[in-house]
PDB file with SEQRES, HELIX, SHEET and CRYST1 records, atoms N, CA, C and O in Angstrom:
SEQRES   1 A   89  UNK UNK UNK UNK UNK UNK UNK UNK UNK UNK UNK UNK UNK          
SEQRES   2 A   89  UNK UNK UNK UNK UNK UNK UNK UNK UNK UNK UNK UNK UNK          
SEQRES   3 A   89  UNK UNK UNK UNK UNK UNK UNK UNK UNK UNK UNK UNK UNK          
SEQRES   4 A   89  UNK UNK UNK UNK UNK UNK UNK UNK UNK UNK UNK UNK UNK          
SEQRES   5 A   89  UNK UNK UNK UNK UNK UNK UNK UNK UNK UNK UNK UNK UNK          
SEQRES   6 A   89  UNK UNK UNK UNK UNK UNK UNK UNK UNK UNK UNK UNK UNK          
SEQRES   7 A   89  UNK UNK UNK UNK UNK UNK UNK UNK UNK UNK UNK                  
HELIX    1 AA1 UNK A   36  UNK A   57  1                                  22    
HELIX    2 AA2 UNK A   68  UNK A   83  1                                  16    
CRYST1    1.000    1.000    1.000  90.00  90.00  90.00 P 1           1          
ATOM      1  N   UNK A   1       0.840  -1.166   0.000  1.00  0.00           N  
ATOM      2  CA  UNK A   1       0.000   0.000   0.000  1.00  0.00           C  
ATOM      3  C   UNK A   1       0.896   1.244   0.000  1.00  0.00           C  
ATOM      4  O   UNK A   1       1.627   1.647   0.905  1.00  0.00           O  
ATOM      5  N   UNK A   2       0.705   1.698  -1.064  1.00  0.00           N  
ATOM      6  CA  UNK A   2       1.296   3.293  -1.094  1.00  0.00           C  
ATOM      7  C   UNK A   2       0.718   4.255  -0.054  1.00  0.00           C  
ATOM      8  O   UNK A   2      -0.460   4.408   0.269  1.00  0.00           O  
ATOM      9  N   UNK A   3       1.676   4.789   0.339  1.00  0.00           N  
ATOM     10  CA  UNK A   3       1.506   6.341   1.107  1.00  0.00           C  
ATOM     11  C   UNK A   3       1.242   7.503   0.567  1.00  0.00           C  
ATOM     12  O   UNK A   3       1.995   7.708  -0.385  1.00  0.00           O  
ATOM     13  N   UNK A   4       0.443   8.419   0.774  1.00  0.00           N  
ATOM     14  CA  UNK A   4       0.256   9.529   0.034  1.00  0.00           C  
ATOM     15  C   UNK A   4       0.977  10.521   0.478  1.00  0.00           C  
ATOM     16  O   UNK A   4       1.113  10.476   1.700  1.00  0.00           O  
ATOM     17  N   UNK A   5       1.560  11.516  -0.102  1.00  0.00           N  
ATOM     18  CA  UNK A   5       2.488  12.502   0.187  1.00  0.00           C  
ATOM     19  C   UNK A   5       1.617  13.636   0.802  1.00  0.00           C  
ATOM     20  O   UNK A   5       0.625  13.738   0.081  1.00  0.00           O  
ATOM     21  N   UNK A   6       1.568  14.419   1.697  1.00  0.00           N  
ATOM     22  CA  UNK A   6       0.979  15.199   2.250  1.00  0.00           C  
ATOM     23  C   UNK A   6       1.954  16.613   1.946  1.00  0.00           C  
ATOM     24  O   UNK A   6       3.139  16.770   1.650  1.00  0.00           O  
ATOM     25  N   UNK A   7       0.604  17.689   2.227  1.00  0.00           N  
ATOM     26  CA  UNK A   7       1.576  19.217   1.573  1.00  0.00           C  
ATOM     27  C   UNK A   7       2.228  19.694   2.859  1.00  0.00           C  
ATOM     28  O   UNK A   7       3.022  20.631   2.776  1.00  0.00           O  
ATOM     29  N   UNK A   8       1.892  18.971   4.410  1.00  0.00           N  
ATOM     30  CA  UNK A   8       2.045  19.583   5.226  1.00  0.00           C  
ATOM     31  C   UNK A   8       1.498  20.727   5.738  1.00  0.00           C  
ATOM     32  O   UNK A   8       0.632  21.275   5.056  1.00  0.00           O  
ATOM     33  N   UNK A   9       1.865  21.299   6.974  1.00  0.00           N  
ATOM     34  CA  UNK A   9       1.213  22.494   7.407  1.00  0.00           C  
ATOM     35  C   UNK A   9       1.794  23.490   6.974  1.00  0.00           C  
ATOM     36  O   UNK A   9       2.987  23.791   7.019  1.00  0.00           O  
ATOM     37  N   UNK A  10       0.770  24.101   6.468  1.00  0.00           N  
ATOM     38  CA  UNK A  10       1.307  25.944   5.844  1.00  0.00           C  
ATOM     39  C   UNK A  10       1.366  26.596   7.319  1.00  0.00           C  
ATOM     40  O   UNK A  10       1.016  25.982   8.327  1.00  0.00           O  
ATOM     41  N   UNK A  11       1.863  27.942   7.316  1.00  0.00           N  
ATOM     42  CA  UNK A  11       2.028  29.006   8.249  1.00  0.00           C  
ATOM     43  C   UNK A  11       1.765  30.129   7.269  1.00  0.00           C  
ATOM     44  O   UNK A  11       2.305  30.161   6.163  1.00  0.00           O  
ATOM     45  N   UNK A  12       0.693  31.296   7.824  1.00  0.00           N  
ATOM     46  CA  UNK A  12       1.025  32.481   7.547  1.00  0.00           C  
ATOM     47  C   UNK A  12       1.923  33.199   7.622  1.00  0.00           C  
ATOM     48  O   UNK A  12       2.063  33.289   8.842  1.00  0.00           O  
ATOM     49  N   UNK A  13       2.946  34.030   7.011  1.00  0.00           N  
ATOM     50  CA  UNK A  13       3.646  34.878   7.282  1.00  0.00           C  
ATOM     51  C   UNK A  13       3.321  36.249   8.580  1.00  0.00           C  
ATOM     52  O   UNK A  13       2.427  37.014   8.218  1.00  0.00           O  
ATOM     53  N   UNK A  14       3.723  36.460   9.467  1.00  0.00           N  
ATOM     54  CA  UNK A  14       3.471  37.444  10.065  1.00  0.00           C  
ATOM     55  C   UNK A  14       3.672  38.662   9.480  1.00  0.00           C  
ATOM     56  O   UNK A  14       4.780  38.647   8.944  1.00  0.00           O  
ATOM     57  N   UNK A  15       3.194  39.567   9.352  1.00  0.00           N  
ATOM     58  CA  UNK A  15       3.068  41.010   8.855  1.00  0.00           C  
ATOM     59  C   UNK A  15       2.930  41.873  10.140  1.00  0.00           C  
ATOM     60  O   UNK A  15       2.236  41.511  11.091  1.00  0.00           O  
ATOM     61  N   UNK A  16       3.549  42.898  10.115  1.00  0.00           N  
ATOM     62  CA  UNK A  16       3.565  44.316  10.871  1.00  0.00           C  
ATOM     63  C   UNK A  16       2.940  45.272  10.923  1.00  0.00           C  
ATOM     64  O   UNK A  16       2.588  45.702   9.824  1.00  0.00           O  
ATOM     65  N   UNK A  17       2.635  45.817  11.771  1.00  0.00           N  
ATOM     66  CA  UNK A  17       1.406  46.450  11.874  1.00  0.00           C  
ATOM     67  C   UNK A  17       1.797  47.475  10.864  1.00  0.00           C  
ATOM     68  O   UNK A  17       2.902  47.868  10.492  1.00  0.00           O  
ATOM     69  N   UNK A  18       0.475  47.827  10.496  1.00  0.00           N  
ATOM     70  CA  UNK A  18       0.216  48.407   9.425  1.00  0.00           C  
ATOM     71  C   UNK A  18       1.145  50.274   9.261  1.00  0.00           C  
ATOM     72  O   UNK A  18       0.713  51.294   9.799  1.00  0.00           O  
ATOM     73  N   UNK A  19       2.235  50.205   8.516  1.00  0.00           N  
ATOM     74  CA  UNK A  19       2.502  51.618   8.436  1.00  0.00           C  
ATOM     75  C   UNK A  19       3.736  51.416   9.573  1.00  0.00           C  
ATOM     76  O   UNK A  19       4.368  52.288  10.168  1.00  0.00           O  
ATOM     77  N   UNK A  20       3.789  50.717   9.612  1.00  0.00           N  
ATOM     78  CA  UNK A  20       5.503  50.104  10.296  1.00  0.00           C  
ATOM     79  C   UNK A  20       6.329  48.728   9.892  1.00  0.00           C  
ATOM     80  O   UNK A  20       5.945  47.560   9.959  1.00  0.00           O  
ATOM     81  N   UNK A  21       7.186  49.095   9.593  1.00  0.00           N  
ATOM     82  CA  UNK A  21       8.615  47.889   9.406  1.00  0.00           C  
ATOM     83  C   UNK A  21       9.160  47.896  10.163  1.00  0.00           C  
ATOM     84  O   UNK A  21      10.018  47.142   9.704  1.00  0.00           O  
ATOM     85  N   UNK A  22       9.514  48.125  11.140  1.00  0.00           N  
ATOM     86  CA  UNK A  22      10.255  47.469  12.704  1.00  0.00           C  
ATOM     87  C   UNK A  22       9.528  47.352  13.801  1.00  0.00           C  
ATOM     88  O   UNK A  22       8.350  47.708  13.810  1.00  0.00           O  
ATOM     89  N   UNK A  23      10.155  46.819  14.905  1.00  0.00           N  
ATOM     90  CA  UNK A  23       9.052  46.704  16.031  1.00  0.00           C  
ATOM     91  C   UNK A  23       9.490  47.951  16.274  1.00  0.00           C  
ATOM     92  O   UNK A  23      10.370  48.574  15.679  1.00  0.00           O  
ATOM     93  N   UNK A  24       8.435  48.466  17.710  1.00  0.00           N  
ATOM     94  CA  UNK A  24       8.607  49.325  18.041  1.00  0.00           C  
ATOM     95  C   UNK A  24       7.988  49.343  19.848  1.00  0.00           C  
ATOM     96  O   UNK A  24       6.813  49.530  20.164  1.00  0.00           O  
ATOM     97  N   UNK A  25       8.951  49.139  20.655  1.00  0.00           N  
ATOM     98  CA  UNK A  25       9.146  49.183  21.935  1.00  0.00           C  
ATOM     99  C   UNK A  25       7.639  49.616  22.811  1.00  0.00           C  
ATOM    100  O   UNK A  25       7.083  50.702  22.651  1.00  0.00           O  
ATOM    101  N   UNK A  26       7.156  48.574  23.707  1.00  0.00           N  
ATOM    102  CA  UNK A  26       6.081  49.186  24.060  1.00  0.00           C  
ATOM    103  C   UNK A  26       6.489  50.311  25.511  1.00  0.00           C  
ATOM    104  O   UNK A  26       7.298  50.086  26.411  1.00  0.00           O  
ATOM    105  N   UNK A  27       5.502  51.676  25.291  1.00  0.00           N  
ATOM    106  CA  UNK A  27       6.341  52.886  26.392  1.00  0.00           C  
ATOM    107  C   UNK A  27       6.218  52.697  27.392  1.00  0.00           C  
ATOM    108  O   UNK A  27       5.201  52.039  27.613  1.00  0.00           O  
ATOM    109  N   UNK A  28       6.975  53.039  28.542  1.00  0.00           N  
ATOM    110  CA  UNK A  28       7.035  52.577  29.919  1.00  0.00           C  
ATOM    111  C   UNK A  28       6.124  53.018  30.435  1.00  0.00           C  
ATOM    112  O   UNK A  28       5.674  54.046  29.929  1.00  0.00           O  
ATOM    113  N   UNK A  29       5.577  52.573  31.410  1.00  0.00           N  
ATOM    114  CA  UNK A  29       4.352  53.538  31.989  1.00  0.00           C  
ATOM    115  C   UNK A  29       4.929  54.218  33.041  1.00  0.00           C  
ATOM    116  O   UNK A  29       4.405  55.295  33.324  1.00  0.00           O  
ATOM    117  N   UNK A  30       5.895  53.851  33.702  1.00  0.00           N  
ATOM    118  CA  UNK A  30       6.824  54.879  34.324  1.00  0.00           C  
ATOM    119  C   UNK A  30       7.954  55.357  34.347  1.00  0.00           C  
ATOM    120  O   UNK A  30       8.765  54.829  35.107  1.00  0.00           O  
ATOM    121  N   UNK A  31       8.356  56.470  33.551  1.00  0.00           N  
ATOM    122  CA  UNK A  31       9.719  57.213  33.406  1.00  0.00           C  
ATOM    123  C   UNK A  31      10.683  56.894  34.788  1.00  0.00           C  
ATOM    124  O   UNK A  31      10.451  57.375  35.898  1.00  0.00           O  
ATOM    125  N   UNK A  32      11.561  56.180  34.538  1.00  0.00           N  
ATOM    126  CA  UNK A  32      12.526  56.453  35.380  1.00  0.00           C  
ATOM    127  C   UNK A  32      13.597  57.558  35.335  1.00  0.00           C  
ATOM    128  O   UNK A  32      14.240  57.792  34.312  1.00  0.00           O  
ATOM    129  N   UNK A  33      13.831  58.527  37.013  1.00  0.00           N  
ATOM    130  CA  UNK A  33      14.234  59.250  36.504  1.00  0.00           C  
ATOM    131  C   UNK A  33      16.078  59.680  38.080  1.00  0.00           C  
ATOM    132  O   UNK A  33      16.245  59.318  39.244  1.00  0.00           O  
ATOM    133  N   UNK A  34      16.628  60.236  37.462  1.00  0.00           N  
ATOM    134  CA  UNK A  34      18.018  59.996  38.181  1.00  0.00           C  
ATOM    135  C   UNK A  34      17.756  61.235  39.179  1.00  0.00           C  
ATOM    136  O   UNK A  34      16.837  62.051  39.248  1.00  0.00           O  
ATOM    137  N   UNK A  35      19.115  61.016  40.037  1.00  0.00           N  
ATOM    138  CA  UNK A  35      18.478  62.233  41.402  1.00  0.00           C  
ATOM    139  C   UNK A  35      19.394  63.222  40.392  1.00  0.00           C  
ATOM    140  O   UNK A  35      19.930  63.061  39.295  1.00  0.00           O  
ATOM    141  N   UNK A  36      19.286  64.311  41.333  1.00  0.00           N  
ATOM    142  CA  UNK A  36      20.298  65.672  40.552  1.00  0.00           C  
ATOM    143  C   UNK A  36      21.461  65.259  40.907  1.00  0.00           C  
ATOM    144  O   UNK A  36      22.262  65.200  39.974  1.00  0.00           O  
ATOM    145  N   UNK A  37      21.880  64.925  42.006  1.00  0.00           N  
ATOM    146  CA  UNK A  37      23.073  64.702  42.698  1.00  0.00           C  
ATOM    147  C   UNK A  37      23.930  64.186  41.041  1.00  0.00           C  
ATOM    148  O   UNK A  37      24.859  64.795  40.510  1.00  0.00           O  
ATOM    149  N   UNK A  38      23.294  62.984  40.555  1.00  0.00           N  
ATOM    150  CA  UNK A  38      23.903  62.325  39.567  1.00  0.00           C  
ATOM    151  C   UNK A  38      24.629  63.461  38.473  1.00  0.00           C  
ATOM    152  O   UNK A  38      25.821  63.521  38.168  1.00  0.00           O  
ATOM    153  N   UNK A  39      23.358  64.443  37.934  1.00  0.00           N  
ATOM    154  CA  UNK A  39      23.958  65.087  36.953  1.00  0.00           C  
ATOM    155  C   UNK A  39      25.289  65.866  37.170  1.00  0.00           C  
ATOM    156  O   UNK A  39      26.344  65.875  36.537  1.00  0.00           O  
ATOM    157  N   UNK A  40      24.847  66.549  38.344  1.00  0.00           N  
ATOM    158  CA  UNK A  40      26.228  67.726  38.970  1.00  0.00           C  
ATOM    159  C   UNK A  40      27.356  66.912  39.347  1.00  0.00           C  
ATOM    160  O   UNK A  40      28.515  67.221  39.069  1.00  0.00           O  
ATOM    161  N   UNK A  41      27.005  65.813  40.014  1.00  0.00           N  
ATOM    162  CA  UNK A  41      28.440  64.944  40.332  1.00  0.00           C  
ATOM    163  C   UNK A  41      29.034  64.711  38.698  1.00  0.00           C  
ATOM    164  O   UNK A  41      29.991  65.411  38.368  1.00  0.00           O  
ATOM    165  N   UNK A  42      28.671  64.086  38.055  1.00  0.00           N  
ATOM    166  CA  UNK A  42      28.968  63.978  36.816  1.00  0.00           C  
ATOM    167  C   UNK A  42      29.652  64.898  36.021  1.00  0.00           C  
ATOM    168  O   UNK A  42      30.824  64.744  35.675  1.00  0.00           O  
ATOM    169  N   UNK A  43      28.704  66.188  35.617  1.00  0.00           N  
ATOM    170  CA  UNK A  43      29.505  67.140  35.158  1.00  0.00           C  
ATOM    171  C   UNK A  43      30.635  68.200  35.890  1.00  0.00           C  
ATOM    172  O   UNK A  43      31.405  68.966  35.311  1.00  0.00           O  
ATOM    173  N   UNK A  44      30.505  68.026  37.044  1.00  0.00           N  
ATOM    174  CA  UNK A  44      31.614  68.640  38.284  1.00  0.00           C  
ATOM    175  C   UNK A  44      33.074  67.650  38.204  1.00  0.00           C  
ATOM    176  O   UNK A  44      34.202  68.100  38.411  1.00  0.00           O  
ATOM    177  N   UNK A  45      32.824  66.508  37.928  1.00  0.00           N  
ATOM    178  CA  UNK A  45      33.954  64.886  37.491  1.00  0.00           C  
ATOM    179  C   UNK A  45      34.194  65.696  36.188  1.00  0.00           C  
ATOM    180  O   UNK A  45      34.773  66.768  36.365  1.00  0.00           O  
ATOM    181  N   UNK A  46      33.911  65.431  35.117  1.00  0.00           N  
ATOM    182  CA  UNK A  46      34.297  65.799  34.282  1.00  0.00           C  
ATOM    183  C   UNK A  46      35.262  67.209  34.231  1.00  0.00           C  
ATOM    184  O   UNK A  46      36.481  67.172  34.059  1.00  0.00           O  
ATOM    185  N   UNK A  47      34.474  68.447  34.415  1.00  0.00           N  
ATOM    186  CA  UNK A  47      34.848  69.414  34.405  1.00  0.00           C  
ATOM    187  C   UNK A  47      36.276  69.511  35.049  1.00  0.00           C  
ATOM    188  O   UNK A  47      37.303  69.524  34.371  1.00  0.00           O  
ATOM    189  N   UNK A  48      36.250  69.572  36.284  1.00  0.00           N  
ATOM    190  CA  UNK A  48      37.550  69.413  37.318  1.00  0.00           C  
ATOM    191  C   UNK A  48      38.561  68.640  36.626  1.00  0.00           C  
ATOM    192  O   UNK A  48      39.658  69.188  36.522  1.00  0.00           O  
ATOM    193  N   UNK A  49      38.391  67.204  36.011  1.00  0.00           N  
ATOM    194  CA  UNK A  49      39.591  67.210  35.404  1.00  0.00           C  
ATOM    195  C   UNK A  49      39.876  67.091  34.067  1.00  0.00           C  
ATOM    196  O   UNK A  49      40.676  66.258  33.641  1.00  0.00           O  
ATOM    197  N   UNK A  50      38.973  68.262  33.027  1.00  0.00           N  
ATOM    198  CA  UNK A  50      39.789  68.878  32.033  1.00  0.00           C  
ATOM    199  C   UNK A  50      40.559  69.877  32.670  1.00  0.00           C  
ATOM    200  O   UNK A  50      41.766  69.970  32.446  1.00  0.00           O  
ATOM    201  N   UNK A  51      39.856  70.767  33.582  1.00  0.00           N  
ATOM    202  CA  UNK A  51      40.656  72.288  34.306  1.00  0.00           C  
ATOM    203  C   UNK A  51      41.810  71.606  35.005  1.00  0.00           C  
ATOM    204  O   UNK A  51      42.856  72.151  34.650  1.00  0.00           O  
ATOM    205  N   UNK A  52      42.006  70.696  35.798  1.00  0.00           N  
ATOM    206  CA  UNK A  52      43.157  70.048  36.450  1.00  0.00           C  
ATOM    207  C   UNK A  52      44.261  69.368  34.949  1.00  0.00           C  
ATOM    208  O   UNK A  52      45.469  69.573  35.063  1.00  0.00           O  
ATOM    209  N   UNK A  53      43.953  68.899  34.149  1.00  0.00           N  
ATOM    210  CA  UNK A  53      44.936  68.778  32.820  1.00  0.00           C  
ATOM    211  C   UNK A  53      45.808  69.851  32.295  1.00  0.00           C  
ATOM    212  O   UNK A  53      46.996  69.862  31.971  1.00  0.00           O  
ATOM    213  N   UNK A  54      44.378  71.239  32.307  1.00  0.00           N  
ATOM    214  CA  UNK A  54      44.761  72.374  31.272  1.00  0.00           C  
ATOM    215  C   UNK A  54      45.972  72.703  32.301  1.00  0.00           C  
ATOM    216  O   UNK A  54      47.164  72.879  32.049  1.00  0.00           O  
ATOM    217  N   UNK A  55      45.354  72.728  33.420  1.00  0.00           N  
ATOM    218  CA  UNK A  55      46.627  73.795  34.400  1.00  0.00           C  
ATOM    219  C   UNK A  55      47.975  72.966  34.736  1.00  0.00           C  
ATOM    220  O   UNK A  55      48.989  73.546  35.122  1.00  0.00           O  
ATOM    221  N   UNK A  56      47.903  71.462  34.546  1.00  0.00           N  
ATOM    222  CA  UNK A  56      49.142  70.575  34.551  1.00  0.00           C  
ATOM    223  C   UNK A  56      49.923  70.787  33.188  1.00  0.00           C  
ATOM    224  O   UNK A  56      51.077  70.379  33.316  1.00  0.00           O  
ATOM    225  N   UNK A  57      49.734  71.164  32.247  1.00  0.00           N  
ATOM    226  CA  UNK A  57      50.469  71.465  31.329  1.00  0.00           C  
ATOM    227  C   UNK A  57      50.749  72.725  31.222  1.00  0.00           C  
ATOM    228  O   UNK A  57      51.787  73.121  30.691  1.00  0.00           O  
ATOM    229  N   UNK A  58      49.775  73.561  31.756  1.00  0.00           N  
ATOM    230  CA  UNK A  58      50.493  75.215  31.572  1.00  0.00           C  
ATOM    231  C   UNK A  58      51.367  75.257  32.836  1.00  0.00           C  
ATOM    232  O   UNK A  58      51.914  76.353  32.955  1.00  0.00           O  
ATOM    233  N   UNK A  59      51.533  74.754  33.398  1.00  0.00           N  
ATOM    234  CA  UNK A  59      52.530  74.359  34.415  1.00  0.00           C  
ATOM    235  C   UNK A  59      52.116  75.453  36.023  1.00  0.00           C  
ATOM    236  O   UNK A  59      52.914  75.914  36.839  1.00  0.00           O  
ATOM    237  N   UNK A  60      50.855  75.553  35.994  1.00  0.00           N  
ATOM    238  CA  UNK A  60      50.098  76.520  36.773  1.00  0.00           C  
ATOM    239  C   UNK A  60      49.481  75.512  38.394  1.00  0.00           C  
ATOM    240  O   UNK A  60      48.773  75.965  39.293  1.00  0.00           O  
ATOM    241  N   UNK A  61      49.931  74.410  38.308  1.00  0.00           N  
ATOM    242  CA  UNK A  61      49.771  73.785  39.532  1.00  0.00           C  
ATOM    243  C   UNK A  61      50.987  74.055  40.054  1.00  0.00           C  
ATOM    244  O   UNK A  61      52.034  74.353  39.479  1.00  0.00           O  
ATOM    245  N   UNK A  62      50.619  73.851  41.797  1.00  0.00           N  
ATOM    246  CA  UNK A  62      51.798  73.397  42.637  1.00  0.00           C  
ATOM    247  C   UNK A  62      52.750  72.524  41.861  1.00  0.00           C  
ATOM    248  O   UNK A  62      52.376  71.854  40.898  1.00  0.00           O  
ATOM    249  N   UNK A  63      54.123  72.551  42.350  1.00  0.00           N  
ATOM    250  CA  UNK A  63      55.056  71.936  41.738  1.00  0.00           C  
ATOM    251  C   UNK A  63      55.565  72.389  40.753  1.00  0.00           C  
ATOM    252  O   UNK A  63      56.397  71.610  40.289  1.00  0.00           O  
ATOM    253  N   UNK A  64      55.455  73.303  40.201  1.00  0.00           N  
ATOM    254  CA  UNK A  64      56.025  73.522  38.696  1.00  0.00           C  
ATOM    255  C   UNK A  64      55.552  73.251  37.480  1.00  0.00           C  
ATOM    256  O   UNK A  64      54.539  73.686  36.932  1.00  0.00           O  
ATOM    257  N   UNK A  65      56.666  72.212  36.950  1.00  0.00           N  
ATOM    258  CA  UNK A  65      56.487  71.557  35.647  1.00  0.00           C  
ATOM    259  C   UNK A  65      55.185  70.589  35.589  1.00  0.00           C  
ATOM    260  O   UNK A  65      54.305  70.516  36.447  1.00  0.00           O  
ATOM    261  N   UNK A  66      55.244  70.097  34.765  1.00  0.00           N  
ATOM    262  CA  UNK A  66      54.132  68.913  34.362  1.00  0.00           C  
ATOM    263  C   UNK A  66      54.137  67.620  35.481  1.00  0.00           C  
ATOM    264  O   UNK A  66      55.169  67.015  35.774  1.00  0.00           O  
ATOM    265  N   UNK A  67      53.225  67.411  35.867  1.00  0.00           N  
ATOM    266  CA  UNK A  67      53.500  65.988  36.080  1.00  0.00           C  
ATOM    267  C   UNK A  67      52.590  64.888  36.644  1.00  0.00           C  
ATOM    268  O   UNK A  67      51.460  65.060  37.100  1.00  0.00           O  
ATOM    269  N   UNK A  68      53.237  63.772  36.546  1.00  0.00           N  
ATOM    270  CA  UNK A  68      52.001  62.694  35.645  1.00  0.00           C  
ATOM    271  C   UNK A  68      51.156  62.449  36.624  1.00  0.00           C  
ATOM    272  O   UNK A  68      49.975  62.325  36.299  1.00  0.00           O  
ATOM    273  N   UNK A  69      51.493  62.328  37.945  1.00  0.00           N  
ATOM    274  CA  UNK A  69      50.132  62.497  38.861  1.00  0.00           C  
ATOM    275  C   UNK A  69      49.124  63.338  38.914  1.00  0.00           C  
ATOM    276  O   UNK A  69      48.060  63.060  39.468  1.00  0.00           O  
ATOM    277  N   UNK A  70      49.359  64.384  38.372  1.00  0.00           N  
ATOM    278  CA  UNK A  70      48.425  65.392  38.275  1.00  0.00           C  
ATOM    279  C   UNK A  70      47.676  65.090  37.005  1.00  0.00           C  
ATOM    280  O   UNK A  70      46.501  65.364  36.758  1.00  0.00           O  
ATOM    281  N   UNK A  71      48.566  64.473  36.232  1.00  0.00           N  
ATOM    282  CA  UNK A  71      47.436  64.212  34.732  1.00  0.00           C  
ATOM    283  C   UNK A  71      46.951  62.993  35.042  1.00  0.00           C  
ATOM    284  O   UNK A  71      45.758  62.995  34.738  1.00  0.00           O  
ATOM    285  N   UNK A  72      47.296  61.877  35.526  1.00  0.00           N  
ATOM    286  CA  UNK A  72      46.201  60.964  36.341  1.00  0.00           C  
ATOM    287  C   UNK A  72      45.472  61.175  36.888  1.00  0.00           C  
ATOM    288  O   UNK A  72      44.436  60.513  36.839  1.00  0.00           O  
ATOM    289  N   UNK A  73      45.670  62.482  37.912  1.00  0.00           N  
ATOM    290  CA  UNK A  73      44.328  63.232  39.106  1.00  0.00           C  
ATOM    291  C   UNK A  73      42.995  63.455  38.089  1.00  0.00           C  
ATOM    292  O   UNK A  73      41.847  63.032  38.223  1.00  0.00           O  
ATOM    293  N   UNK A  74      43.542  64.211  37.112  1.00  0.00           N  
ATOM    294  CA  UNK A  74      42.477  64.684  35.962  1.00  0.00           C  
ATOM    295  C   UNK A  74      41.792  63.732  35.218  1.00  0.00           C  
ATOM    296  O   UNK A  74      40.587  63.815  34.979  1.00  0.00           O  
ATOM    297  N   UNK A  75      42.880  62.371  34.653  1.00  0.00           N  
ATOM    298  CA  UNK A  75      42.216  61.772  33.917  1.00  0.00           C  
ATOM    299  C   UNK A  75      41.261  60.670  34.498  1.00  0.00           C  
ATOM    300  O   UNK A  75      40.387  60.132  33.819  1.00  0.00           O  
ATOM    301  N   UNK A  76      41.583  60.295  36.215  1.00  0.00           N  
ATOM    302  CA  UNK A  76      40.440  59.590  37.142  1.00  0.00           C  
ATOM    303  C   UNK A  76      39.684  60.446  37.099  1.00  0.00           C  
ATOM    304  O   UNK A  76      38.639  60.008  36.618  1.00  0.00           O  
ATOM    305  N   UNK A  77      39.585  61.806  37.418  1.00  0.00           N  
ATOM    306  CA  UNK A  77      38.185  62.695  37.645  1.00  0.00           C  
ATOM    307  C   UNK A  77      37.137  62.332  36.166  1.00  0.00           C  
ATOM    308  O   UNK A  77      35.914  62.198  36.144  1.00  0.00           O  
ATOM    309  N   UNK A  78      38.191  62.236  34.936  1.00  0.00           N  
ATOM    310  CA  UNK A  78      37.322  62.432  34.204  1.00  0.00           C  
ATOM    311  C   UNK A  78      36.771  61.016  33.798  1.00  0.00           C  
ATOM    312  O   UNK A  78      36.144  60.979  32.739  1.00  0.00           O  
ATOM    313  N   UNK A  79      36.912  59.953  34.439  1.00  0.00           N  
ATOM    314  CA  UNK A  79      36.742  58.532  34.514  1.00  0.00           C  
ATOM    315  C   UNK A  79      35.987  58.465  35.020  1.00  0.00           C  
ATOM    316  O   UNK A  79      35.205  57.586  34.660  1.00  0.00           O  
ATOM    317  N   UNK A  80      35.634  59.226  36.121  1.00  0.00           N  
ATOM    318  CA  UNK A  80      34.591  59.079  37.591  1.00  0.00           C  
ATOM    319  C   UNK A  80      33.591  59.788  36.822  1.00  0.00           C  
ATOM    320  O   UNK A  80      32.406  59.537  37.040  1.00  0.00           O  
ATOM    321  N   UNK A  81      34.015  60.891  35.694  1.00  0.00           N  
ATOM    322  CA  UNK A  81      32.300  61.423  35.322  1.00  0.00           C  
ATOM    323  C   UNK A  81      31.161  60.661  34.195  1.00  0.00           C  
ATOM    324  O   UNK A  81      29.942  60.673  34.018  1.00  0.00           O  
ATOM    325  N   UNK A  82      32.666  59.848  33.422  1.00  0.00           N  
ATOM    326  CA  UNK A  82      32.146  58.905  32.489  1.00  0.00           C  
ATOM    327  C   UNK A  82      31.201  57.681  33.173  1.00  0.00           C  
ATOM    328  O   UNK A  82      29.995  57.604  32.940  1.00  0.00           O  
ATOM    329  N   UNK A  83      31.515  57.268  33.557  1.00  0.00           N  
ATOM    330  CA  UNK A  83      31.273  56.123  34.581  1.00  0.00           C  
ATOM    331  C   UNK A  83      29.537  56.626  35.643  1.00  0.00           C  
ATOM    332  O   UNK A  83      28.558  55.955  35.966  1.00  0.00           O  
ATOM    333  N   UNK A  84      29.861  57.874  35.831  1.00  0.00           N  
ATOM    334  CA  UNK A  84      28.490  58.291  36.574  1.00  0.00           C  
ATOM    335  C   UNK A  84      27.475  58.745  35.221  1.00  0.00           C  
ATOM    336  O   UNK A  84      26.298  59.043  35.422  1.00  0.00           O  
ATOM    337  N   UNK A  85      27.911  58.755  34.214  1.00  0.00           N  
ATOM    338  CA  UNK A  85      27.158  59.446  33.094  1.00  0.00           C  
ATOM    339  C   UNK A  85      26.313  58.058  33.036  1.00  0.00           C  
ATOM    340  O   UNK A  85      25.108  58.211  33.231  1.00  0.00           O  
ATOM    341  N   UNK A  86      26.687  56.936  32.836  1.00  0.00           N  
ATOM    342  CA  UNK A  86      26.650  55.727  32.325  1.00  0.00           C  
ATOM    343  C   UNK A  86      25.196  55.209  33.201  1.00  0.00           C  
ATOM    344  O   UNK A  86      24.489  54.325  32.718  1.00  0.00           O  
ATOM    345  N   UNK A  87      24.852  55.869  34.532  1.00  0.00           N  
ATOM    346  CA  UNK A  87      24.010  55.770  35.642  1.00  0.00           C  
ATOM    347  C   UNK A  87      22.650  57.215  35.094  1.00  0.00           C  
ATOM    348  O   UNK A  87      21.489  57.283  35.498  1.00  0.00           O  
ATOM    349  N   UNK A  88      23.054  57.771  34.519  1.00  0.00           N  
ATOM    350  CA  UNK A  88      22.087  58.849  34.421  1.00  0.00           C  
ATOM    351  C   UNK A  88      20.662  58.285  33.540  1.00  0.00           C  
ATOM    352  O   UNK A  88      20.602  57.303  32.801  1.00  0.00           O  
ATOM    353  N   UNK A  89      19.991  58.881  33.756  1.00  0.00           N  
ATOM    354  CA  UNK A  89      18.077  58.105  32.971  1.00  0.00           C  
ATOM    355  C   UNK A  89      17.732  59.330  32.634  1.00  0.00           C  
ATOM    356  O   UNK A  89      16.645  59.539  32.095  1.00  0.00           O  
TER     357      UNK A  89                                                      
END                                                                             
């Protein structure tokens, strides 16, 4: 006895809602939102050590000349603002 070949199960293609080609994220119903502390700590990090760089090379800090602790001081400050940016909503 022969077997008959079957077409199998079809599937519809899914289609997108109408007047859109990508998904599109359903909105939060509640904004999360960061304290201030975050922003000012952040941009106060930052700030402090471009001004702590500029003045290590114009040689306008204590000590004199250039030097590399002081451009580390600056470049952690400006690590600490990246890093808190990364926390901001």
């Amino acid at each position: 006895m022969a077997r008959q070949k079957s077409a199998g199960r079809t599937q519809t293609k899914a289609q997108p809602a109408p007047g859109s080609k990508r998904y599109t994220a359903p909105t939060p119903k509640s904004q999360k939102h960061s304290p201030l502390w975050v922003r000012v700590a952040m941009f106060t990090a930052v700030g402090c050590g471009l001004v702590v760089i500029m003045l290590n090379y114009l040689g306008l800090l204590p000590g004199g000349d250039a030097q590399n602790s002081d451009l580390l001081l600056g470049l952690g400050l400006m690590i600490v603002g990246f890093v808190l940016s990364t926390q901001y909503r």
